[in-house]
C-alpha positions in Angstrom: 105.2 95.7 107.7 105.5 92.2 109.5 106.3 93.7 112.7 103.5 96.2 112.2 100.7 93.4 111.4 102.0 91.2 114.8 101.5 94.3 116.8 97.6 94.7 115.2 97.3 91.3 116.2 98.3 91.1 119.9 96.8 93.9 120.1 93.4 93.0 118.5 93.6 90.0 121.4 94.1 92.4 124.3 91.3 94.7 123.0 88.7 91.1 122.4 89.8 89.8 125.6 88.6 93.3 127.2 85.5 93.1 124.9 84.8 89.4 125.7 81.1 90.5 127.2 79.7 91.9 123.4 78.7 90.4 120.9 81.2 89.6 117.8 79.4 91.9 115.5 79.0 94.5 118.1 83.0 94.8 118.6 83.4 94.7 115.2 80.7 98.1 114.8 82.2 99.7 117.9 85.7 99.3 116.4 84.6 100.7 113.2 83.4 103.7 115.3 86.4 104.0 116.6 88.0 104.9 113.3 85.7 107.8 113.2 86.0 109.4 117.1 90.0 109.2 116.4 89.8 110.6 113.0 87.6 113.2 115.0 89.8 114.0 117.7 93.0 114.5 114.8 90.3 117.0 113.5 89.4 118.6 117.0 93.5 119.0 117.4 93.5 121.0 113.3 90.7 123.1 114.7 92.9 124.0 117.7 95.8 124.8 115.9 94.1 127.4 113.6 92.5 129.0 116.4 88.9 127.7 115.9 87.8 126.3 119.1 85.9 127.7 121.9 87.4 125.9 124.6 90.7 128.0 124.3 93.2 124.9 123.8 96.5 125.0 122.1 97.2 122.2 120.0 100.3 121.3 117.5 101.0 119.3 114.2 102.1 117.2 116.8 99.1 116.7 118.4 97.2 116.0 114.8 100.0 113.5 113.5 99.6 111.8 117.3 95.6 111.4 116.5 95.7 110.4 113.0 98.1 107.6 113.6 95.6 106.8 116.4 92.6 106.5 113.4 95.2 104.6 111.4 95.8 102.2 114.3 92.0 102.0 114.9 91.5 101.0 111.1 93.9 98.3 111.5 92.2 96.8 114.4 88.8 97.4 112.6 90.4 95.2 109.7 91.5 92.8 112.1 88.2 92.5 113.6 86.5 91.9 110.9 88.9 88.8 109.5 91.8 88.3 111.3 93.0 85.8 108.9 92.9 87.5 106.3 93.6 91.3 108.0 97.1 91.7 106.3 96.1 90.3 102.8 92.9 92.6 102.8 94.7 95.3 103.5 97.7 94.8 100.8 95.2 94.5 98.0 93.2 97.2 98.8 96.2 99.0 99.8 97.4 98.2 96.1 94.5 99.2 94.1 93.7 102.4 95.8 97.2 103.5 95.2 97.1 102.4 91.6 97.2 106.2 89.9 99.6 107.5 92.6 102.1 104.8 91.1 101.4 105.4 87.4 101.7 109.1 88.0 105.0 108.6 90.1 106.0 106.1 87.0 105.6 108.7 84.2 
């Protein structure tokens, strides 16, 4: 995970040097939202593949795995955002406790 956490954070720079005009707590909200248009898109590409969109596009598994890594990646950077000192430990406790009955279950 090390090398996935340095990634977030040069990242995260690149992305606050381009948001440099806004407001703190504005890039912080706009990052948040960007969880949502990505975890959209992974839903727009799930539509496409079971033939429920109007617009007549093809899409693949490949096309949802390709958008939910891009809400995952978006979450990170909305974690970072929000404490970048702290981004990685944040995560890893949470992380922890929300997985806390798949590992009992797993465990019995």
């Amino acid at each position: 995970m090390n090398d996935l956490w340095d990634d977030i954070t040069k990242l995260s720079a690149v992305c606050r040097k381009a948001g440099e005009h806004l407001p703190p707590e504005e890039l912080k909200s706009l990052q948040v939202g960007k969880v949502a248009e990505e975890a959209g898109e992974a839903m727009h590409a799930l539509h496409g593949l079971k033939g429920l969109t109007t617009c007549g596009d093809a899409h693949g598994w490949d096309e949802v795995q390709n958008d939910l890594v891009g809400a995952v990646i978006a979450a990170l950077l909305a974690i970072h955002y929000i404490d970048p000192d702290r981004a990685r430990a944040t995560f890893e406790e949470i992380f922890h406790r929300r997985t806390r009955r798949g590992r009992e279950a797993a465990a019995a």
